[in-house]
N, C-alpha and C positions, 0 to 999 in steps of 0.2 A: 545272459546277464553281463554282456560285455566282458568276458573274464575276469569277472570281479571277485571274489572270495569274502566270507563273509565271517567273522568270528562267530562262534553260536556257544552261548555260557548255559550249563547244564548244573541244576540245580536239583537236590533231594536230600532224604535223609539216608544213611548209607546202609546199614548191613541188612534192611529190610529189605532193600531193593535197590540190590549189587546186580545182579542178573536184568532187572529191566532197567537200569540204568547204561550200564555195559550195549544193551541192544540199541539203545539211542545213538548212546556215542558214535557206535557203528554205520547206522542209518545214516549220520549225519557226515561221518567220512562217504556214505558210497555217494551224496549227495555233492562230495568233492570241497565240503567245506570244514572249517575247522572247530570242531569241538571245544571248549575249558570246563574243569572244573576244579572242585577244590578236595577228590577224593584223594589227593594222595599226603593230605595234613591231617593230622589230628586233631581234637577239640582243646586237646593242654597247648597246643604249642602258640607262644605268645605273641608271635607274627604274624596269628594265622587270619586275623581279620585284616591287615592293613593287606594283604596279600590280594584276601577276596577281595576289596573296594578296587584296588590298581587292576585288575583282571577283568572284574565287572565295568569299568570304565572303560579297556579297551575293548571289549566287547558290542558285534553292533544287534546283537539279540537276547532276549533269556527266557531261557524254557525250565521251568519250575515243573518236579513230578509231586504228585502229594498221594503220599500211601494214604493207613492206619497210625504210621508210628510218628509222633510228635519229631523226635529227634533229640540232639544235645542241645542245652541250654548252653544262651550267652552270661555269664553271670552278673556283667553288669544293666543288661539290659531287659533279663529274666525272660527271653525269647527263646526259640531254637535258632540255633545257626540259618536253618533253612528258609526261615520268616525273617530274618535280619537283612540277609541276602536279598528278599523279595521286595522288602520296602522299600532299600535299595535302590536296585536296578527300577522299580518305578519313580521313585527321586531324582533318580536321573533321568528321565524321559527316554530308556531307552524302552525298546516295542519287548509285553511280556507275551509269552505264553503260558498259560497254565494249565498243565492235564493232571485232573484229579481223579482218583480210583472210586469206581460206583463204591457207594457205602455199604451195600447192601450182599457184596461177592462174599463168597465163603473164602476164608484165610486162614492160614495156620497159625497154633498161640504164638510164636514169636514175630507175627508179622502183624497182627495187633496192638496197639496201645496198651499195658495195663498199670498205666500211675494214672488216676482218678485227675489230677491235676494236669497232668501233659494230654491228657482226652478231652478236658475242657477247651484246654488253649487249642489246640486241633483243631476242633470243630469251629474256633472263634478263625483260625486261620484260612481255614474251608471257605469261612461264609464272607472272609473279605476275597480271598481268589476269584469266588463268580461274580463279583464287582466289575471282574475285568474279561476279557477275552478268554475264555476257559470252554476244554473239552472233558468229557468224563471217560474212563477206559475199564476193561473189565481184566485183560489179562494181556502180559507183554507184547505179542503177537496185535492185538486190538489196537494198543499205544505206539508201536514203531508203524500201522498205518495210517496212523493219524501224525505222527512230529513230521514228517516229511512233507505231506499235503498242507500242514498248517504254515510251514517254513514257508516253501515255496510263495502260498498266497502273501507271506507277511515281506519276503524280498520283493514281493511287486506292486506291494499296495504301499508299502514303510520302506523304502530303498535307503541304505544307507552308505558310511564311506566306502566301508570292508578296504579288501587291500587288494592291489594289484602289483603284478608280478614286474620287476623293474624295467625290463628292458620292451615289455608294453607301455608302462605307464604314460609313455607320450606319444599318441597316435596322429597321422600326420595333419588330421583337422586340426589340432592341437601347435603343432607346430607351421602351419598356416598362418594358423590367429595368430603366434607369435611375432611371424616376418611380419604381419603387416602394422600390429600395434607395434613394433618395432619402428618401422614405417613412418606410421601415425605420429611415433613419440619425436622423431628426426626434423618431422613438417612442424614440430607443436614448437622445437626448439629455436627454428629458425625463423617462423614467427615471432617468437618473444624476444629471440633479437632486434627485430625489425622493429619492434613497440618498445624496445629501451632505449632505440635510437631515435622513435621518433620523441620519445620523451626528452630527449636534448630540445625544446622548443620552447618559446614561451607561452603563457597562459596566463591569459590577460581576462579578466572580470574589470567589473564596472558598477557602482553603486548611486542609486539616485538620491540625491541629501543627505549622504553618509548610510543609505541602508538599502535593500532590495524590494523593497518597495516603497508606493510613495502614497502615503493617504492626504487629502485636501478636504475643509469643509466646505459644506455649502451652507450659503445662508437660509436660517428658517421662514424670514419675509423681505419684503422687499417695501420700499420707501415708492412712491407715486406711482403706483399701479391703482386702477380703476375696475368697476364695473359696470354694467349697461343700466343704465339710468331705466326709473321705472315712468309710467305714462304719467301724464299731468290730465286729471279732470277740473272741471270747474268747481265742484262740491268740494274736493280736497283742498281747497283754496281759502286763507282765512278772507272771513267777509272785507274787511277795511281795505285788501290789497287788490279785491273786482275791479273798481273802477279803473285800476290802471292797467287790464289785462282783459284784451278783447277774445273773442274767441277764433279770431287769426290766430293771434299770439300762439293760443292753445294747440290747433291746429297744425297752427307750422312747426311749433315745438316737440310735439310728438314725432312728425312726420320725418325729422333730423337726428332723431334718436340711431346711433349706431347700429349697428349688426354686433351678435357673440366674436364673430371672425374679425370684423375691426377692432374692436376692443381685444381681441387674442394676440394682434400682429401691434398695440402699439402697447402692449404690455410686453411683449416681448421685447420688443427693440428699449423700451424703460429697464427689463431686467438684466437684459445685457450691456448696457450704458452701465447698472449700477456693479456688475458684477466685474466688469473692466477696471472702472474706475475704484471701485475698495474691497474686492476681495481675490488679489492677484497675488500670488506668492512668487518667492525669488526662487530659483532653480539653479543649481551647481551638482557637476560630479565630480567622482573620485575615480581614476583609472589606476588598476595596478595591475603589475605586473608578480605572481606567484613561482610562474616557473622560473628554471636555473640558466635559461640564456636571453640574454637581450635583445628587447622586441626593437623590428625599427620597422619604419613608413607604418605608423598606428593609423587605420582609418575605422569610425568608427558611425554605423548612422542609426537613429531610435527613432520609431517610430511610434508615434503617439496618434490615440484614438481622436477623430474627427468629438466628440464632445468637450474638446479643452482650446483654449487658444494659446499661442507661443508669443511672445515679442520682445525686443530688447529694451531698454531705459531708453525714453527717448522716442522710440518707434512704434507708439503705442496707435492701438486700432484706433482709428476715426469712431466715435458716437456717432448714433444717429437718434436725427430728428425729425420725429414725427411729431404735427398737429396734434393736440387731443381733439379727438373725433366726437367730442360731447357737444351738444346744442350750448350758447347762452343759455345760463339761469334766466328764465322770464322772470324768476319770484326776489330775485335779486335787485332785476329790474326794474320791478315793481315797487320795491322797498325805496327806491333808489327817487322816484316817481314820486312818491309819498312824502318823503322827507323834503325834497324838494319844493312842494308842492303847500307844505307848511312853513317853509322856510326860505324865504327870496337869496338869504345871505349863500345858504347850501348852496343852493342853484348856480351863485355867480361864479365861489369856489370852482364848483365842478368844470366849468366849464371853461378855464382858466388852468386848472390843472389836466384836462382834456389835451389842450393845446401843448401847454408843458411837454404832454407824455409824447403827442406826434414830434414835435422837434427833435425832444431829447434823443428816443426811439432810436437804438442806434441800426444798422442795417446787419444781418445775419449773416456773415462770412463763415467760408468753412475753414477749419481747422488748420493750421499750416503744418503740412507733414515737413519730419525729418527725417525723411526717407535714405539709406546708404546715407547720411552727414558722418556715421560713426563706424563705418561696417569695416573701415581698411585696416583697424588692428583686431580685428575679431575674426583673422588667416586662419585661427583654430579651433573657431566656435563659431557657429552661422545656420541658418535656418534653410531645408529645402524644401520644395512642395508646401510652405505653410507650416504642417504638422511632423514634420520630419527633423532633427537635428543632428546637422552634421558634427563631428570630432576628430581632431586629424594632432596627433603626434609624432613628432620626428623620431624620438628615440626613448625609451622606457629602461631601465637597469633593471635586472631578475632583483627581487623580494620589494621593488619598490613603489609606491603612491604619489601619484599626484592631482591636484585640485585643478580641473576647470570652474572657473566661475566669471561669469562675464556679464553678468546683470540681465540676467536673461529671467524671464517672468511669466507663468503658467497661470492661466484661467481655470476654471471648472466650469464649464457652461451647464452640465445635466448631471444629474446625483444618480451612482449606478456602481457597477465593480466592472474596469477595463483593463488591458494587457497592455504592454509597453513593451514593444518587439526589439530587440537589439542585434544587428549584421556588424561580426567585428571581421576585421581581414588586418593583415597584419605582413610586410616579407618573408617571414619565416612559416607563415601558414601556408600548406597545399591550399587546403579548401577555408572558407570561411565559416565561423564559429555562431551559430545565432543562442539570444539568450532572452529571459521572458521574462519579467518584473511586472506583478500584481500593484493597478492604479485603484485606488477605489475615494471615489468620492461621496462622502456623505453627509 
């Protein structure tokens, strides 16, 4: 048992069983551990329960004997001392033993109960002890072979503090651990040096539109998108408008009718024309500086998801134009045919304003970019790869903010939830800091 020593509190009621109590005590010294009990108080003396509680506390056992004889009563809690004691050391959670006397042995009249009342309470005390851990004994000899065997198992199954002798108490595993968590605490100190130094740095964050993330709508519909025209029959066709609609006409009108995929790509090039041109938002950040030293050479790049576009005032994407891929309306034509056809004056008009429209007709140039016209005070704000913005400051003060805002203008091209990656590096950074901001367009 490691030379442990073990307190062991002995419980009973006394002049019944003086002699088999005495043989425990004994037992329990040859077993080299230390007996308590509370046989040398009397039941008047007014100390005598605070005594038992401090005693049964430091104790890391209790062995309970139980005769025939009730015992003395507590007065105020109309128990014997010996059931008071027992409740006890079970309220404490300390491990019982309990050896009760076969009921049945032949006794002498003063080792019997005879108040009518104290035999009640007895038997009620009996029937809670086999509750627990309990042996029964016939005569002292029987019981001192049983507390020793019970002890032992209960020191190896319930191992508690007990005490040990001082100048074992620290064996050298013991002071092993010590050197090395000693060690350990030396390594732990001098790291948190090193992390309160680096904490002398600054700590730069960065917000998009004032917040850490950045939501954008998207629009519900879209202004001149189409769909794939349905066939043209002749039956579908009001009667008055035949004669001006051969079945060429018919023919060749279906036969011109787009593909789903042309109509896909010029609706798309329509949705991005509109979504350039009126649903672009303006874009500005906020750089600050939290920590307690001042940042300098700030560079800072974001990385934005291929479904947005970037551009400055001015340097706005080129639209595109695509044909609409639909046949001429024949049925327009036809109308066109007919009025005509009733009406000499229409005709002249038409054909008059025909002429008008190819003169006027002006020729379809592209767009004139303003490509770099504005880019040379924008040293601190500027576009790379497309989707990438660069940010570059000289010098940032500990606790303070400042606004980039350069007329810079964000698309949403696809409705979806994306990141927005941020590479800060700064001169007083070993390594660079990256940071992530939720984009979500919907």
């Amino acid at each position: 048992m490691d030379n442990k020593k073990y307190q062991v509190f002995v419980s009973s009621t006394y002049t019944d069983l003086i002699e088999v109590r005495n043989k425990v005590i004994n037992s329990i010294l040859s077993m080299e551990q230390f007996p308590a009990g509370m046989e040398m108080f009397s039941a008047e003396d007014s100390q005598q329960w605070e005594i038992i509680k401090r005693t049964i506390d430091s104790s890391d056992y209790y062995v309970v004997i139980i005769g025939h004889r009730y015992g003395s009563i507590e007065p105020k809690d109309g128990i014997s001392y010996t059931e008071k004691e027992y409740d006890y050391a079970v309220s404490k959670d300390i491990p019982v033993l309990a050896f009760i006397q076969d009921r049945n042995v032949a006794l002498k009249p003063h080792e019997r109960e005879n108040d009518k009342d104290k035999a009640d309470k007895l038997d009620k005390f009996v029937d809670k002890a086999k509750t627990r851990m309990c042996q029964f004994w016939t005569d002292s000899n029987d019981l001192i072979s049983k507390v020793p065997t019970a002890l032992f198992k209960s020191f190896l199954n319930k191992p508690q503090i007990g005490w040990i002798r001082g100048s074992n108490s620290i064996s050298p595993e013991v002071v092993n651990e010590l050197a090395r968590l000693s060690k350990e605490n030396n390594e732990l100190k001098n790291k948190l040096l090193e992390l309160e130094r680096d904490n002398d740095i600054p700590n730069i964050n960065i917000q998009l539109n004032g917040g850490d993330s950045l939501e954008l709508s998207y629009p519900d519909r879209f202004e001149g998108t189409i769909s794939v025209p349905k066939m043209l029959k002749r039956e579908s066709i009001e009667p008055d408008l035949l004669e001006f609609i051969t079945d060429g006409d018919i023919e060749q009108y279906n036969s011109n009718i787009p593909s789903e995929e042309e109509i896909y790509n010029y609706n798309k090039a329509q949705i991005r024309n509109e979504l350039i041109s009126k649903n672009k938002f303006p874009l500005f950040f906020s750089i600050s500086n939290m920590g307690q030293v001042k940042a300098t050479d700030i560079h800072i790049e974001l990385s934005f998801p291929k479904e947005i576009k970037l551009f400055f005032k001015g340097e706005e994407p080129s639209l595109e134009f695509i044909k609409d891929p639909r046949p001429s309306d024949i049925l327009l034509s036809a109308e066109k045919k007919k009025r005509e056809a009733t009406d000499p004056v229409t005709k002249l008009i038409n054909q008059y304003s025909n002429l008008g429209r190819v003169v006027a007709s002006p020729s379809i140039l592209p767009p004139l970019k303003l490509e770099n016209l504005n880019r040379s005070y924008r040293k601190d704000l500027y576009l790379k790869d497309n989707n990438v913005v660069v940010i570059k400051v000289d010098s940032l003060l500990q606790t303070l903010t400042t606004k980039i805002d350069r007329d810079l203008f964000i698309v949403p091209l696809e409705k979806g939830n994306y990141v927005v990656v941020a590479y800060i590096i700064c001169e007083q950074y070993k390594d660079g800091v990256e940071l992530s901001f939720p984009l979500i367009i919907k």
